[in-house]
TORGU-291522 format. One record per residue (C-alpha): residue number from 1; x, y, z. Coordinates in nm, 4 decimals, decimal comma. Example, Ala and Ser with C-alpha at 12.3 -4.5 7.8 and 13.67 -1.06 7.14 Angstrom:
2
   seq         px         py         pz
     1     1,2300    -0,4500     0,7800
     2     1,3670    -0,1060     0,7140
REM end
This chain:
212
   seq         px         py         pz
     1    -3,9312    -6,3222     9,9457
     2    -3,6746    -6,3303     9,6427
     3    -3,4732    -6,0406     9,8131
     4    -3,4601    -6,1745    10,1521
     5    -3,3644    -6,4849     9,9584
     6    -3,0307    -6,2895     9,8115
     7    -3,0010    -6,1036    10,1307
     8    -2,9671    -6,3823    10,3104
     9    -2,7230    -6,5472    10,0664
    10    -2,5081    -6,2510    10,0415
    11    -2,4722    -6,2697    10,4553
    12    -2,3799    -6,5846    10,4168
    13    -2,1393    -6,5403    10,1532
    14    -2,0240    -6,2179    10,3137
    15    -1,9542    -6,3884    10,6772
    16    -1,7491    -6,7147    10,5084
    17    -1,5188    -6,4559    10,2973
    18    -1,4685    -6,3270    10,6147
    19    -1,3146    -6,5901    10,8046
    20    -1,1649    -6,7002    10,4943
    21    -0,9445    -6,3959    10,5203
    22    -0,8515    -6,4476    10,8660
    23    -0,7715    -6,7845    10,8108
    24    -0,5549    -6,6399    10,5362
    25    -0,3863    -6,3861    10,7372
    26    -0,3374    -6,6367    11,0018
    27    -0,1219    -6,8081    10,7941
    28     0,0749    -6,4747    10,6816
    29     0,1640    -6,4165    11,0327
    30     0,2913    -6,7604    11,1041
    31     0,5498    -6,7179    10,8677
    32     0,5805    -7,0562    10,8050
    33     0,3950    -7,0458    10,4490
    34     0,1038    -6,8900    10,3575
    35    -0,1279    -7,0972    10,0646
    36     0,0223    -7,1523     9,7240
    37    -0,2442    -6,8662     9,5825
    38    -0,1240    -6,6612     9,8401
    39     0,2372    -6,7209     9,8457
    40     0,1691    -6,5177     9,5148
    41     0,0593    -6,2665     9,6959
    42     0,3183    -6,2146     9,9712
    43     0,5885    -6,2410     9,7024
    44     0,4285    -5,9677     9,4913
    45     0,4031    -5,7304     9,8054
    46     0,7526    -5,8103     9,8992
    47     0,8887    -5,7762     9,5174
    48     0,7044    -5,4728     9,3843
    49     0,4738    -5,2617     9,7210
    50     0,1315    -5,2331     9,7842
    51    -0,0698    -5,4545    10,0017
    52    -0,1377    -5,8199     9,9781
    53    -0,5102    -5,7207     9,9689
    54    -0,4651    -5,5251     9,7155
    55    -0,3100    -5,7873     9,4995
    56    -0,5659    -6,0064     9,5724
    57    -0,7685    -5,7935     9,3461
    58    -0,5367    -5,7667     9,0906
    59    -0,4198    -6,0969     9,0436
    60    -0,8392    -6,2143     9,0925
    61    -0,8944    -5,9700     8,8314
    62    -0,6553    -6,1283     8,5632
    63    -0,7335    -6,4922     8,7201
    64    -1,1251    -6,3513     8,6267
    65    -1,0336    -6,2031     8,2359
    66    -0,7688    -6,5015     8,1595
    67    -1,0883    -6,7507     8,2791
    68    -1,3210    -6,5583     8,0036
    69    -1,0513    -6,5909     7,7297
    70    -1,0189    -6,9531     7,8152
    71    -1,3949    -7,0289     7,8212
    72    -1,4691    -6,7927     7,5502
    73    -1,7039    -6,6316     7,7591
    74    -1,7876    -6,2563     7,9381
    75    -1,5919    -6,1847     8,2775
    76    -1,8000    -6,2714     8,5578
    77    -1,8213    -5,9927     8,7185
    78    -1,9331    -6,1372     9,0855
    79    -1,6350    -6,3037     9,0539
    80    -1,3902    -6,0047     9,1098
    81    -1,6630    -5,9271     9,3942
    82    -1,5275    -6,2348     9,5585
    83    -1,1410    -6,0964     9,4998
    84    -1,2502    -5,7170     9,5948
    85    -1,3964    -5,8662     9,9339
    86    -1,1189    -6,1223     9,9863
    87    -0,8703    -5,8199     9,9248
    88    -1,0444    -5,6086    10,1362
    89    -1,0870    -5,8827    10,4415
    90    -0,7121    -6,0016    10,4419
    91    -0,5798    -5,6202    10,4541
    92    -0,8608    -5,4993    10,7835
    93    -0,7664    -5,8424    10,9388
    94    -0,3534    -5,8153    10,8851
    95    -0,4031    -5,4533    11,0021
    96    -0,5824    -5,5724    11,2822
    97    -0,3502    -5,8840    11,4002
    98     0,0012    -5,7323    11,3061
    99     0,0511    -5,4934    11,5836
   100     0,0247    -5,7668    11,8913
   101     0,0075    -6,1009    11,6945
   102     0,3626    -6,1502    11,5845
   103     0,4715    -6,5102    11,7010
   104     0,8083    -6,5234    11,8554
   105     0,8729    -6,9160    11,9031
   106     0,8381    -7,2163    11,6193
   107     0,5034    -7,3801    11,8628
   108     0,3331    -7,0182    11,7868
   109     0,3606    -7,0123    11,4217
   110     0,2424    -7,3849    11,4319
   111    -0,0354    -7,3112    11,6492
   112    -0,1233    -6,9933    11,3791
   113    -0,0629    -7,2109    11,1014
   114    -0,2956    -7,4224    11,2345
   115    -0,5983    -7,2181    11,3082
   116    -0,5292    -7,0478    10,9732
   117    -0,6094    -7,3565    10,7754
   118    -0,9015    -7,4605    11,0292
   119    -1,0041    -7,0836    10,9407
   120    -0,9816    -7,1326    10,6019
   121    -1,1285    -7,4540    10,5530
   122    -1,4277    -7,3191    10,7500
   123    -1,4457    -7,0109    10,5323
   124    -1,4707    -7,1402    10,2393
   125    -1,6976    -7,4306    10,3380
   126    -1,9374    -7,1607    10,4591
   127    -1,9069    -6,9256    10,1496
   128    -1,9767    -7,1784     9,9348
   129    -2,3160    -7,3023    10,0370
   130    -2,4231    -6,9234     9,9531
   131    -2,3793    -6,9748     9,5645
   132    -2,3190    -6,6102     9,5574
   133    -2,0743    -6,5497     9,3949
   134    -1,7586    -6,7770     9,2582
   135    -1,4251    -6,7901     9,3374
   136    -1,2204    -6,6972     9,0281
   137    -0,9537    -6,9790     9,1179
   138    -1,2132    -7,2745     9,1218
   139    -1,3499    -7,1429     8,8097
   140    -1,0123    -7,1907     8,7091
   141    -1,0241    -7,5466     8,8039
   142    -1,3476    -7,5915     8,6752
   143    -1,2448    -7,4991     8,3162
   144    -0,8980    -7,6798     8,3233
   145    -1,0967    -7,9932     8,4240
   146    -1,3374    -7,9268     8,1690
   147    -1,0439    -7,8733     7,8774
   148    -0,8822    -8,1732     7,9790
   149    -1,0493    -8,4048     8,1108
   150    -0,8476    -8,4335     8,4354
   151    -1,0203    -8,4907     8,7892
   152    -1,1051    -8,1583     8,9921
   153    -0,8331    -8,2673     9,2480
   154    -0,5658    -8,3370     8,9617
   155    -0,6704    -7,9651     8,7622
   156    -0,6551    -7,7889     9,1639
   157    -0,2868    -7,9914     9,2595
   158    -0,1717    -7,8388     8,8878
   159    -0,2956    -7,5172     8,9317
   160    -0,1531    -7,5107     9,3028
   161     0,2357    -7,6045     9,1501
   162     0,1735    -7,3276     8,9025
   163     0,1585    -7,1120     9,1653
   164     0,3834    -7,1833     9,3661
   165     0,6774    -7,1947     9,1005
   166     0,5271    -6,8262     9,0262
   167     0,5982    -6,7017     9,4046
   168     0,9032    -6,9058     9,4049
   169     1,0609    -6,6354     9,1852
   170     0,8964    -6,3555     9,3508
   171     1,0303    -6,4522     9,7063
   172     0,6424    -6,5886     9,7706
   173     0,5624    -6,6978    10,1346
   174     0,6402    -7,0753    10,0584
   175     0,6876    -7,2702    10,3523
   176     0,6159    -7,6052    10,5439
   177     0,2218    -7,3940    10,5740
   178     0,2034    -7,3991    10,2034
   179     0,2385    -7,7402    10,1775
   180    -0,0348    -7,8364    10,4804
   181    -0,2361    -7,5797    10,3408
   182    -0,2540    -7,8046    10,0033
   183    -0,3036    -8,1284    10,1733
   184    -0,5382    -8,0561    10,4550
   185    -0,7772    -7,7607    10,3384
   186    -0,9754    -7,9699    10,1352
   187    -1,0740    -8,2659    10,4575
   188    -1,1240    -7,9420    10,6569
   189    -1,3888    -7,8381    10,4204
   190    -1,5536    -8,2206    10,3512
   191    -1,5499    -8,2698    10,7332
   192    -1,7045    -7,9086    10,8209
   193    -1,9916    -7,9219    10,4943
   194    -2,2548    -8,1254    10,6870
   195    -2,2541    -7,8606    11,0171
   196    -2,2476    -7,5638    10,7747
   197    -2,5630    -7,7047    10,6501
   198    -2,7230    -7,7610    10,9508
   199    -2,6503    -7,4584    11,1166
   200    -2,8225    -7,2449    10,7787
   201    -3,1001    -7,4590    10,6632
   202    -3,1694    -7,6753    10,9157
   203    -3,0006    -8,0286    10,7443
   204    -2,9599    -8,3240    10,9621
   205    -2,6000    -8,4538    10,9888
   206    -2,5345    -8,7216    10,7718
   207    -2,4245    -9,0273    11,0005
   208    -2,1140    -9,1171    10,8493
   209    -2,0143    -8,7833    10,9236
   210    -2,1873    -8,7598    11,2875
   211    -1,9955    -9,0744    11,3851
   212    -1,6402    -8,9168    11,3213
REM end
């Protein structure tokens, strides 16, 4: 029972870090700004090589170790799980998009930009009702809120500028997508919660939320 119990949590968690990173790469392609996290990304591909996946893992790795020095606390190691699989997903899916989806006109790149936050909202909705594993930047948040005393949204919109300075200097994907990304993400994932539920254990839908 236990280990269809983790099986079925790791599916879960598996299947949202999956759309997560097409939502991601969504956004990459529109060229109109990818997420301030992964503006990071783009920039560091552009500035030094590699692939954005692959700096997914390395910047999740430090985000992992700098979140154990500032807890005073071991690595989590499931954490870098969630970069490693992140990584992994955005490079398959950018391999698997860039050939034929390259948007030639301004309505395109809206139209990606908008399915890659809809894709990312519902990612991460879905990932997170696995409790699998966390995601090294909201453990970041987590702690930040915890040090200071700030609200969640306050430590993420702080965290988020951080960022985003970061990539500014490293030619980061920062566009009129970065800042939607910001601002709409988070109602994506409210509005989507209450359907994740029901669709894996069987929850009614609250009816504030079935009346919208």
């Amino acid at each position: 029972m236990y280990v269809r119990k983790i099986g079925k949590s790791f599916l879960v968690y598996f299947i949202g870090i999956l759309i997560l990173a097409l939502g991601i790469s969504l956004m990459i392609q529109s060229q109109l700004g990818a997420s301030p996290y992964d503006a990071l990304l783009v920039g560091l591909y552009r500035t030094f090589g590699l692939t954005i996946g692959s700096w997914e893992i390395i910047v999740g790795s430090a985000v992992v170790l700098l979140n154990a020095v500032a807890s005073k606390s071991r690595p989590e190691l499931l954490a870098l799980l969630t970069s490693l699989v992140t990584g992994i997903g955005i490079d398959t899916w950018l391999w698997l998009l860039g050939e034929w989806l390259i948007p030639d006109h301004l309505l395109e790149r809206a139209l990606l930009v908008i399915l890659g936050i809809l894709f990312t909202g519902i990612g991460i909705a879905i990932y997170l009702e696995s409790s699998f594993a966390p995601n090294p930047m909201d453990r970041s948040m987590v702690i930040l809120t915890d040090k200071t005393g700030w609200s969640f949204s306050r430590s993420r919109a702080i965290i988020s500028i951080v960022f985003v300075v970061i990539a500014f200097f490293f030619n980061g994907d920062i566009g009129i997508g970065t800042l939607l990304n910001a601002l709409i993400t988070g109602f994506i994932i409210q509005w989507i919660r209450p359907y994740v539920l029901v669709i894996l254990y069987k929850h009614p839908v609250p009816k504030a939320n079935a009346s919208q």
